[in-house]
Residue frames relative to the residue before (quaternion, step in Angstrom):
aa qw qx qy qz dx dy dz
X 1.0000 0.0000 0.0000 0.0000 0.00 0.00 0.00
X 0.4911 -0.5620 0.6325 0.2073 3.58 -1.27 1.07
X 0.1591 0.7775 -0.6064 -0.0492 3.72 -0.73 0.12
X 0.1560 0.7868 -0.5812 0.1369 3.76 0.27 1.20
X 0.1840 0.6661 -0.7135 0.1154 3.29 -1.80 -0.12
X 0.4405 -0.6851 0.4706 0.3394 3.67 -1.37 0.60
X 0.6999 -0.6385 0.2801 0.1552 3.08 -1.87 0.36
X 0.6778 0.1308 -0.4310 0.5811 3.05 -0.71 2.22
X 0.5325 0.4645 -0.6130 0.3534 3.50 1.00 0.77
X 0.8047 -0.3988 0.2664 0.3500 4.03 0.38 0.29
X 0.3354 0.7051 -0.6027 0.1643 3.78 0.82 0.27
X 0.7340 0.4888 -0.3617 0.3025 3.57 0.55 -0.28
X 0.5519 0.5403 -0.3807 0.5085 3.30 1.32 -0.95
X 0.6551 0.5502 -0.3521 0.3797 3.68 0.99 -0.61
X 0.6100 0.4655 -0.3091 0.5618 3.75 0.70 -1.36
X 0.6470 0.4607 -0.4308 0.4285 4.25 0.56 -0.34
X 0.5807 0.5220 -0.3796 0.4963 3.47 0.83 -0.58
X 0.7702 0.4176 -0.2335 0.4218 3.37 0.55 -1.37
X 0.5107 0.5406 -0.3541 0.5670 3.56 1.11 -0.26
X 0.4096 0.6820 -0.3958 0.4588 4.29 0.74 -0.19
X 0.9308 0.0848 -0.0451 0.3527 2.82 0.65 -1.86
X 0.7466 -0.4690 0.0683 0.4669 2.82 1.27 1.50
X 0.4078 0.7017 -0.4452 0.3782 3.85 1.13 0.50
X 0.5059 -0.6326 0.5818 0.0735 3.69 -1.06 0.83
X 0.2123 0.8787 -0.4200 0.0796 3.20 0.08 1.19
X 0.2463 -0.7927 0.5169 0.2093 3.52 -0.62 1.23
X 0.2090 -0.7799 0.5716 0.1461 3.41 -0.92 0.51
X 0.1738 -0.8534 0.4594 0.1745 3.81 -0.52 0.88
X 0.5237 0.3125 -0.5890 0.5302 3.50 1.05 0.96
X 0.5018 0.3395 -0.6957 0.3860 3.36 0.29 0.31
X 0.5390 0.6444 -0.4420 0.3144 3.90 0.23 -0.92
X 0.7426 0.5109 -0.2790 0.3311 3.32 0.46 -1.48
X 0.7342 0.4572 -0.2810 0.4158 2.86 1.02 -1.16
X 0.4689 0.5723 -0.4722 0.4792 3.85 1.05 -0.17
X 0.8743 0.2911 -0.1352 0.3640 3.80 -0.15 -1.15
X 0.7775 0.2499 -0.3906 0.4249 3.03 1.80 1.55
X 0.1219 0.8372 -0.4473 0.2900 2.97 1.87 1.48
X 0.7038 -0.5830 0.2397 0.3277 3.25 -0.87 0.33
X 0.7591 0.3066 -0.2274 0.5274 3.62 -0.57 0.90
X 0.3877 0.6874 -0.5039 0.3510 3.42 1.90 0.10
X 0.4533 -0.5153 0.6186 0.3826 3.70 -1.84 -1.00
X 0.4792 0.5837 -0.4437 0.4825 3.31 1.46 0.25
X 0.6071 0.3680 -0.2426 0.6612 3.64 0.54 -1.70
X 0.7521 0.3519 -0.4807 0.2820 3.81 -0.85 -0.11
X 0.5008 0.6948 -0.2029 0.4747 3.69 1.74 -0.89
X 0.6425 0.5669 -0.1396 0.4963 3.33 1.40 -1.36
X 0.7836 0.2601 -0.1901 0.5312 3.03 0.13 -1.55
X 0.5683 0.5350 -0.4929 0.3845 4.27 0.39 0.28
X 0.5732 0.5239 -0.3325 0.5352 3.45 1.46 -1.00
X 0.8317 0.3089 0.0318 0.4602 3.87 0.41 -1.43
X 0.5202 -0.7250 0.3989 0.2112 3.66 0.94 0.32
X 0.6921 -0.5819 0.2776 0.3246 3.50 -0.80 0.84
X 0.4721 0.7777 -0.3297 0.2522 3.49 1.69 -0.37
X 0.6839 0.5675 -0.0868 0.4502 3.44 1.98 -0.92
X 0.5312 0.5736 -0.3946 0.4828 3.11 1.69 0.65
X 0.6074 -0.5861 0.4949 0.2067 3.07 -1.00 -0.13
X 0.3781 -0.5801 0.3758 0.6159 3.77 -0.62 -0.60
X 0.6964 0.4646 -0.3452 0.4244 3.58 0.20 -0.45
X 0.6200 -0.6519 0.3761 0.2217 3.36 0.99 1.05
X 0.2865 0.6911 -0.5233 0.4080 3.92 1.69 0.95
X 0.4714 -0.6354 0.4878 0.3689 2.91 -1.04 -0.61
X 0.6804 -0.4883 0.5207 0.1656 3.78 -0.31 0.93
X 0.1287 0.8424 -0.5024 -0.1465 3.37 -0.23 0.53
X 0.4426 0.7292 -0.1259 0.5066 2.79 1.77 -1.67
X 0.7822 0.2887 -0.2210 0.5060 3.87 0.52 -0.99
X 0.4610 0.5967 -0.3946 0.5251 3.66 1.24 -0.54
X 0.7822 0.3582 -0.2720 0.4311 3.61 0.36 -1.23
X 0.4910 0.7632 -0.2154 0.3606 3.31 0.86 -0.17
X 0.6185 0.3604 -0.1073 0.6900 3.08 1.73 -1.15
X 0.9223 0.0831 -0.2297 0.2994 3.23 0.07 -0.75
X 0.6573 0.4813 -0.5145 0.2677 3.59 0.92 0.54
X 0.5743 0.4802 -0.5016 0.4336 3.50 0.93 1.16
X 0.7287 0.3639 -0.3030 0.4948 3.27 1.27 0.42
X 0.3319 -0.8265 0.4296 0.1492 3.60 -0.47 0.90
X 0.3758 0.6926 -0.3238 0.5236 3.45 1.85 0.01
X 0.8298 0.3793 -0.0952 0.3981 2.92 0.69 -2.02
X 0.2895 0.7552 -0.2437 0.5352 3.66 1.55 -0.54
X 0.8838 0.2399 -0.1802 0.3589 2.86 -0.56 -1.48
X 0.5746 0.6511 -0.1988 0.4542 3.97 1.18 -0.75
X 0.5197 0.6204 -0.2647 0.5244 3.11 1.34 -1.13
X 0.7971 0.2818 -0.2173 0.4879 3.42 0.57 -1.62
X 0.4474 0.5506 -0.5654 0.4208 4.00 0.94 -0.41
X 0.6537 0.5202 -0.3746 0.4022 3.79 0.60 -0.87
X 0.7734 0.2948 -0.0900 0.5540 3.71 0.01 -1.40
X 0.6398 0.5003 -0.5203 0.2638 3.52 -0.48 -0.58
X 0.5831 0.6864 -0.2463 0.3580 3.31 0.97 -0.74
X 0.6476 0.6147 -0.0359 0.4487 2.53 0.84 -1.88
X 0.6878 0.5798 -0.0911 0.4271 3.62 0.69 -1.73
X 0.7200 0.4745 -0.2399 0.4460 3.29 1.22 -1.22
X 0.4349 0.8019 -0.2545 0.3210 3.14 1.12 -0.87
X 0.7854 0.3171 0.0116 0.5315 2.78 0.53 -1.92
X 0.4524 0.7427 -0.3150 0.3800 3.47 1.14 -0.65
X 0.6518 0.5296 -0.1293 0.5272 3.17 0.97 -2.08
X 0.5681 0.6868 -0.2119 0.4008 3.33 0.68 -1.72
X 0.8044 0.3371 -0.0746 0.4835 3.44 0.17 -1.09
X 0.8639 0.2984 -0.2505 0.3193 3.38 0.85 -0.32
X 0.1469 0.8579 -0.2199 0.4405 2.29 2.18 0.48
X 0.6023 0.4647 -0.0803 0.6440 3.27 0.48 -1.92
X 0.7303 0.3281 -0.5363 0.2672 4.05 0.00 0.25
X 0.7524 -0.4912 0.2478 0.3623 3.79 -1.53 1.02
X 0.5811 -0.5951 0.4175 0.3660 3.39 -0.80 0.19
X 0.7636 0.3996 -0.0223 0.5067 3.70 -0.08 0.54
X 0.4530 0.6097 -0.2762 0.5889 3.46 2.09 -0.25
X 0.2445 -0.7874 0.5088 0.2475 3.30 -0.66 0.41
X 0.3550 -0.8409 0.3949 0.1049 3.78 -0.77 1.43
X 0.0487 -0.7504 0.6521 0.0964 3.65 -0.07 0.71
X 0.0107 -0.7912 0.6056 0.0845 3.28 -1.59 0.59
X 0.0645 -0.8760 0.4753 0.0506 3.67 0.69 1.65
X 0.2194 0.7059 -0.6543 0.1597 2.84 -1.07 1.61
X 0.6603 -0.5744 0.4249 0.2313 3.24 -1.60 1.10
X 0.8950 0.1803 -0.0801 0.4001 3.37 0.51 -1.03
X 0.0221 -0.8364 0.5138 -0.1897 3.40 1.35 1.54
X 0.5916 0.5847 -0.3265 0.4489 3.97 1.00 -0.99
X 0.7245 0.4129 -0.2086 0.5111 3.49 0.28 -2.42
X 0.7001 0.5594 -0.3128 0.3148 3.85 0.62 -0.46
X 0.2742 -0.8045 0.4111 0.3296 2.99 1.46 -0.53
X 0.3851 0.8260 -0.3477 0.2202 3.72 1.48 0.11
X 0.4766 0.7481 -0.4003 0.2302 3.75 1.33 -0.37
X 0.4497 0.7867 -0.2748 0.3214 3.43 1.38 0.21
X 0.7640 0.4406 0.0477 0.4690 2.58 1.69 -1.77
X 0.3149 0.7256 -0.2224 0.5700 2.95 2.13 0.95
X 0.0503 -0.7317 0.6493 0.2009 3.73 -1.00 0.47
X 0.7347 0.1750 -0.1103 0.6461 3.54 1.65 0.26
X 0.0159 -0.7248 0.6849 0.0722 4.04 -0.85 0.80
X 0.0067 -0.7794 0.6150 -0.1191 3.62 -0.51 1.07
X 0.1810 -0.8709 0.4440 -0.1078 3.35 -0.20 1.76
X 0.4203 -0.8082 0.3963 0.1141 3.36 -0.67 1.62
X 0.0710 0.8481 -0.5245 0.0230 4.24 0.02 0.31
X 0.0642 0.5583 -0.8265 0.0323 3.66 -1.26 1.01
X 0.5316 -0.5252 0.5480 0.3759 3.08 -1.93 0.38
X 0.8347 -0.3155 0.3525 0.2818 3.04 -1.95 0.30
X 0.7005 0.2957 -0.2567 0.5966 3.81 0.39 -0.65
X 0.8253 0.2669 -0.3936 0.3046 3.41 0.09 -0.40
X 0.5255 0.5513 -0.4661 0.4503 3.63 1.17 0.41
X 0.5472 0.5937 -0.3555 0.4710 3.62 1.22 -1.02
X 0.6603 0.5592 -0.2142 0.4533 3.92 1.39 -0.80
X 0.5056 0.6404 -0.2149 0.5367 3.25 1.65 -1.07
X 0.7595 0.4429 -0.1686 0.4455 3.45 0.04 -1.70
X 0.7721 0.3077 -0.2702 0.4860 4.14 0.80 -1.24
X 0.3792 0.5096 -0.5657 0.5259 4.02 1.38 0.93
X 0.5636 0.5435 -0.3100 0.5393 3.70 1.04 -0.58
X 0.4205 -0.6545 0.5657 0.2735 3.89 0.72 -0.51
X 0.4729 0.6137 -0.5136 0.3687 3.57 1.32 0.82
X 0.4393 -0.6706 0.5334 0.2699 3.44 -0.97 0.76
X 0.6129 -0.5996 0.3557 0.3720 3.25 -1.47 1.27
X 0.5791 0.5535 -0.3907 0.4534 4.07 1.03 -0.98
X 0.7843 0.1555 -0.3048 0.5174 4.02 0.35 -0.94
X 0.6275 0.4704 -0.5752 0.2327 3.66 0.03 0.72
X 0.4161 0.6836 -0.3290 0.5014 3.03 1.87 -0.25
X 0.7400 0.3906 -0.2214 0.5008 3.48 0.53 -1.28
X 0.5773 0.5106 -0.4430 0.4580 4.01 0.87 -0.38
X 0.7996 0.4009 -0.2979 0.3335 3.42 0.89 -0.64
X 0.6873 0.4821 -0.4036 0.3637 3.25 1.11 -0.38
X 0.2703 0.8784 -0.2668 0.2901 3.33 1.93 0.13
X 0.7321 0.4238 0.0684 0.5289 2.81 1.49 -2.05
X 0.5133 -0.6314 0.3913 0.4299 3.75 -0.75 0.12
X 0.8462 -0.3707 0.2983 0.2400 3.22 -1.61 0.60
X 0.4538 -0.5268 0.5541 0.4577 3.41 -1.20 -0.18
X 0.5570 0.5605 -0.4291 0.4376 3.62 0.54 -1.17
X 0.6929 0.6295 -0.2069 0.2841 3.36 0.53 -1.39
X 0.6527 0.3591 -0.1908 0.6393 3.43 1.10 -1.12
X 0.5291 0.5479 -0.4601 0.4563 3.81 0.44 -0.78
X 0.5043 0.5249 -0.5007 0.4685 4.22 0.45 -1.25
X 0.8832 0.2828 -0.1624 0.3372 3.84 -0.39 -1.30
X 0.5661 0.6293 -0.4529 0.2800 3.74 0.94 -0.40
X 0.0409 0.8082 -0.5152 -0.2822 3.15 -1.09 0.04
X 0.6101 0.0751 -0.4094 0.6742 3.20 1.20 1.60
X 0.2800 -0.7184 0.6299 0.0933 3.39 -1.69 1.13
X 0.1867 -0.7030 0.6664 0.1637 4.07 -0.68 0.81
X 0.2379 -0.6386 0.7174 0.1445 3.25 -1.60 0.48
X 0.0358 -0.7534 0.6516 0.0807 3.18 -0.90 1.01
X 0.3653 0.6816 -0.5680 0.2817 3.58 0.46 0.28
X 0.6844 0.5260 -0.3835 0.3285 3.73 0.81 -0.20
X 0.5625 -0.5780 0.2977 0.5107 4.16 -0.37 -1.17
X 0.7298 -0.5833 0.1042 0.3411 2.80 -0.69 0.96
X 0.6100 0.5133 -0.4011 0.4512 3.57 1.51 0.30
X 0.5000 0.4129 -0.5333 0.5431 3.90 1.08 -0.02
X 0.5066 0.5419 -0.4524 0.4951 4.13 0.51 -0.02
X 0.7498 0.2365 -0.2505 0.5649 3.44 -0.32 -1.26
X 0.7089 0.2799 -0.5458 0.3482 4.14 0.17 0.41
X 0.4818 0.5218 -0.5051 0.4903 3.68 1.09 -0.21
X 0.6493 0.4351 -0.4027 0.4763 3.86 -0.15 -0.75
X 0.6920 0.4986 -0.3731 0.3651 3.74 0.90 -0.63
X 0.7505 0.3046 -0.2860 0.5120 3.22 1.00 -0.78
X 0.5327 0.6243 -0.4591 0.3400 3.36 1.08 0.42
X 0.7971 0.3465 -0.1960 0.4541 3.04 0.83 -0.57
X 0.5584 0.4385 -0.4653 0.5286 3.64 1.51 0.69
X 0.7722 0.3397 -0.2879 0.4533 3.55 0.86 -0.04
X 0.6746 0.3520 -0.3223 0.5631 3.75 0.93 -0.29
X 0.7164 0.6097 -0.1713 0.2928 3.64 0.99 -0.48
X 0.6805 0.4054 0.1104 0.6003 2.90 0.78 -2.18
X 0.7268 0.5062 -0.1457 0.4407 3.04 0.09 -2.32
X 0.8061 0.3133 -0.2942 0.4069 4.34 0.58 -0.86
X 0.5471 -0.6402 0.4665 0.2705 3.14 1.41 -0.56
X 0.2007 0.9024 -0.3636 0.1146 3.36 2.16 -0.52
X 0.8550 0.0798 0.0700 0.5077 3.15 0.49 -2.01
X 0.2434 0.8415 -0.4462 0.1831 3.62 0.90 1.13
């Protein structure tokens, strides 16, 4: 399963639900951040493209300053991902690999659309909150209202992700009309089809 949606509309609170019922879930910011820890060929790839300014002191990587650069620039953005995406998938694949035959695989990732990756899916199940209440999400995170704005328009559309789903969650409700949509999602698209027997 594809498990996308933009940022602060709820892919995680989702993939935890779906993890309940026993699903294997890869997470690609958790990826990202692996294949640019320190002393990687990611983080060394980075900082040659973007300059030592995106570290930290302890020689991490900087995210906060990373984003900075490139989500007001679509040049810079896009390079970033010529760099990592690559990389990410890899390991992505890698890792979900290694789940059991008969396990359901989730692979939550943000940019499942801009990737063009919904193919590589026996299911794309798309996460949505409205606009104010993700912008509310993201500044509990300590994101300002100007870069969460700019992170989303970064990313593709709802309309956009809607083209490839073939189920859409609302998360704009509480977190129990969620945990019953994931329920009936995963007895009827899951269980109930037999999808990933």
């Amino acid at each position: 399963m594809g498990l996308t949606g933009g940022i602060g509309a709820g892919k995680s609170t989702v993939a935890a639900l779906l993890e309940e019922h026993g699903a294997a879930v890869t997470s690609a910011d958790e990826v990202s951040r692996d294949v640019v820890s320190p002393g990687s060929a990611g983080l060394a790839a980075v900082v040659a493209e973007f300059g030592e300014d995106i570290l930290a002191s302890d020689g991490s990587l900087d995210r906060s300053a990373l984003g900075r650069v490139v989500f007001s620039d679509d040049l810079r953005r896009a390079r970033l991902e010529e760099i990592l995406l690559p990389l990410i998938a890899a390991e992505a694949w890698a890792r979900m690999e290694t789940v059991p035959a008969g396990q359901v695989a989730v692979y939550d990732v943000p940019l499942l659309v801009e990737g063009q990756m919904q193919d590589l899916f026996d299911l794309v199940v798309v996460v949505e909150a409205d606009l104010e209440l993700r912008l509310e999400r993201l500044a509990e995170r300590g994101m300002g209202r100007e870069e969460a704005l700019a992170r989303i328009a970064s990313q593709a559309t709802d309309e956009e992700r809607r083209v490839v789903a073939d189920v859409v969650l609302s998360n704009s409700g509480s977190t129990d009309e969620l945990r019953r949509d994931v329920d009936r999602l995963w007895n009827a698209r899951i269980i109930g089809a037999g999808a990933f027997s």
